[in-house]
N, C-alpha and C positions, 0 to 999 in steps of 0.2 A: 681532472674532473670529467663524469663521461658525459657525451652528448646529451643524454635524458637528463639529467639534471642543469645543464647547462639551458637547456631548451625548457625546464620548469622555473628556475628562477627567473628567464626574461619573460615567462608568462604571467609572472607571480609579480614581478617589480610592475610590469605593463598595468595589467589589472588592479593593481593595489594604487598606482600613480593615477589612475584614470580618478579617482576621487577627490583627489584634491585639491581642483577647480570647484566642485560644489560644495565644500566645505568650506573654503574660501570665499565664494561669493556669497553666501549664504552669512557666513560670521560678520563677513565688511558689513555688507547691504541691510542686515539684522533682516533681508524679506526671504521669505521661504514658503511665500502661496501658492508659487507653482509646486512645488515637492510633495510627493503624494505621502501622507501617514500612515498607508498601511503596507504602503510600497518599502518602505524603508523598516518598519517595525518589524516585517516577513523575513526583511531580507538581512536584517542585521540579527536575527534569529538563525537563519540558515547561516549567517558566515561562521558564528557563534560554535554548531552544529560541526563546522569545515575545521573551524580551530581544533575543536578535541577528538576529530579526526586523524587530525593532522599529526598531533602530541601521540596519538593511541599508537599510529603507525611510523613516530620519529621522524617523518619527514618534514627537513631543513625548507623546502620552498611553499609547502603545503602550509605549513606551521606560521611561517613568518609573514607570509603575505597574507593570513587570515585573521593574525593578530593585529597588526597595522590597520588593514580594511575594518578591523573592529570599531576600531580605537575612532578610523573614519566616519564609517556609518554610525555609531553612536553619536559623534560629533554635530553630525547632521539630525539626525532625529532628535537631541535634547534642541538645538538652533528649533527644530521644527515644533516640536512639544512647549519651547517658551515665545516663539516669536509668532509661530502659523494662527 
């Protein structure tokens, strides 16, 4: 595996990993007043965006960490849409 992709997936696993403390404390806590609604709605828009990017150009680390981070930030914004 060559360097560049080695160096995409541990950006890819970082960044996808970094979510799932507020999806977590947000599910236990049922609170989510701090979490901004449109911060979340933009930006789970844009990963959205990074996903069929991702599919359009085959890329293994772009693809999978944008699918996950989906799966996250949706996670988080329905938390927000039924508990905010």
């Amino acid at each position: 595996m060559s360097t560049e992709r080695l160096i995409g997936l541990a950006a890819a696993a970082l960044t996808t990993v970094s979510f799932a403390p507020q999806v977590w404390r947000s599910w236990r806590s049922r609170d989510t007043r701090s979490t901004s609604l449109p911060m979340y709605a933009v930006f789970t828009v844009g990963v959205g965006l990074w996903l069929i990017y991702g599919l359009m150009l085959h890329d293994l680390p772009i693809t999978l960490a944008n699918a996950i981070t989906l799966v996250l930030a949706l996670a988080v914004l329905v938390l927000k849409l039924r508990y905010g």
